[in-house]
Structures are given as structure tokens and as C-alpha cells.
N, C-alpha and C positions, 0 to 999 in steps of 0.2 A: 106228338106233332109240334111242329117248332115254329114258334109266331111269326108271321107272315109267312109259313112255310120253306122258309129261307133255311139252310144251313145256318147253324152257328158259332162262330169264331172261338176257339181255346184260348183264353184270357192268361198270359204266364205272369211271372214278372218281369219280367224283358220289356212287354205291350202293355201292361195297365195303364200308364201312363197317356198310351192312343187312346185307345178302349174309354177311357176316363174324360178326355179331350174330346170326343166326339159324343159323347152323352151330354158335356156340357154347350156343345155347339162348338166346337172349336178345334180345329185340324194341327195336329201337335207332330212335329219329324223333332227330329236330332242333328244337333252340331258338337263338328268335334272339336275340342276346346283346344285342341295341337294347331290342329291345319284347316280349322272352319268350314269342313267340305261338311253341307247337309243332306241327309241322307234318309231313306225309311226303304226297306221297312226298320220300324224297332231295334236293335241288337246293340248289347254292352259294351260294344266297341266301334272303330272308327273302321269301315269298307277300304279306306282310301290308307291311311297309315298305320292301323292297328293299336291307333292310342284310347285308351280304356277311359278318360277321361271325356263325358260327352257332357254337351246340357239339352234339354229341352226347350225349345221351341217353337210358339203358337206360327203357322204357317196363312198368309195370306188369303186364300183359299180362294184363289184365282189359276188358274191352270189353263193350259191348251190342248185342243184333240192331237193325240200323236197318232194312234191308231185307233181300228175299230174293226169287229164284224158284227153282224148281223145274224141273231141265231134264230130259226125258226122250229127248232127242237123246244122242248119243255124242259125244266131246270126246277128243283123247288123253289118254290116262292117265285118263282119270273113264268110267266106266258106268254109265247112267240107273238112276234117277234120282241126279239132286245136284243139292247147294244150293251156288247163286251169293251170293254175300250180300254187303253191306255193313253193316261193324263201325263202331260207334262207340267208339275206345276212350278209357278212364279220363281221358286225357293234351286230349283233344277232335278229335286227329283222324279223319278216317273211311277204312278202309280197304278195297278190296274182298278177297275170300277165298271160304273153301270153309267148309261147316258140317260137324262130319264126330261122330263117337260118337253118335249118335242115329240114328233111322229120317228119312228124306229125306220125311214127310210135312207138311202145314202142321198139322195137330193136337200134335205134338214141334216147330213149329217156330214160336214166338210172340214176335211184337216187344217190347222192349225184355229178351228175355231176357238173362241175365247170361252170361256166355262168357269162356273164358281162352283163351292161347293155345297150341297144341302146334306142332310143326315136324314136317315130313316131309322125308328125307335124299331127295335125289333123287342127289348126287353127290357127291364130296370137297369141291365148291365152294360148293354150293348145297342151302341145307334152305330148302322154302315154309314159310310162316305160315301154319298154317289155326287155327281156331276149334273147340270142341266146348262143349257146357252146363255152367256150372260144377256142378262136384259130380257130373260124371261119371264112370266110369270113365278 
């Protein structure tokens, strides 16, 4: 069984550096040190020009609702309903996630709304990045 019942993410070395970043509270993407297009997920290289030179980091953790559904299916570790969503964050990447401090309906749940991010510990290794309304509890 996997704590919180959740799937759990394969840690490479590519992502320890996320993985590490969100265990410490802290939402970590990649620039690339050519063309400073930031980027995630993770990867050695630059999406945008292919320059192998990136840095690390620490991202804002302010984001906006891009998309969303609403699943009323069961999922490990989620019980319907919940929200699938993609985050637009601050930095311009997009990430997918979970909406979570609010009611799972689409009346609480309106695009371009503003979102920060919280972490949920799942293990010693591994906290997820979800999302909730800024100015929520």
C-alpha cells in the first residue's frame, strides 16, 4: 500500500532535485542558461534550444487555473469528486496537479483563478505539489 494511497513518483536523477525541492517546501523548475526559457518538467536540457547548460530554480509558487476536470471516478489515494487541473505558474510554465482547499465544484472552481502552492508529504522522499485558491485557508 502506498501512503496516502497515492501512486508514487520514480525519483531519477534528472527530478531529485524537484522531489528534494518539494520535500523542503519549495517548488524548484529549470532555466536555461543559453536562452532563460524556464521550464518543467525536469530534463538535462533546454525544451526551447537544446542547450545542456540549465540552473535550478526556486519558483514562486503562485500559479493560475488553466484548465480543469472534475473526476467523479476513484483514483488511488483521491475520492470523487477531484480536480485534475493544469496550473499556469507565475514563472510560465504549465503544470499538471490537483486543486484541493475548496469544494470540487466548477462554481469554486474558475479559470484564471490565482493559486499558490502547498505540498502533501506522501513519504520521507516525496511531498506532491498540489494547488489551492489563493487567500485560502
Amino acid at each position: 500500500m502506498k501512503p496516502q494511497g497515492r501512486l508514487m513518483p520514480k525519483i531519477t536523477p534528472e527530478t531529485s532535485h524537484f522531489w528534494q525541492g518539494c520535500k523542503e517546501g519549495k517548488l524548484r523548475l529549470q532555466r536555461c542558461d543559453a536562452c532563460a526559457h524556464t521550464y518543467f518538467p525536469p530534463r538535462p536540457f533546454c525544451p526551447v534550444c537544446a542547450h545542456d547548460r540549465v540552473s535550478v530554480v526556486v519558483a514562486s509558487g503562485r500559479a493560475r487555473l488553466y484548465s480543469y476536470a472534475i473526476s467523479h471516478i476513484p483514483a488511488p489515494g483521491l475520492e470523487p469528486p477531484f480536480a485534475v487541473a493544469v496550473v499556469t505558474l507565475d514563472e510560465g510554465p504549465r503544470m499538471m496537479t490537483n486543486i484541493t482547499g475548496c469544494p470540487q465544484e466548477p462554481g469554486f472552481l474558475a479559470l484564471d483563478m490565482p493559486l499558490r502552492v502547498t505540498f502533501l508529504d506522501l513519504s520521507d522522499e516525496v511531498a506532491l505539489p498540489l494547488f489551492t485558491p489563493e487567500g485560502a485557508a
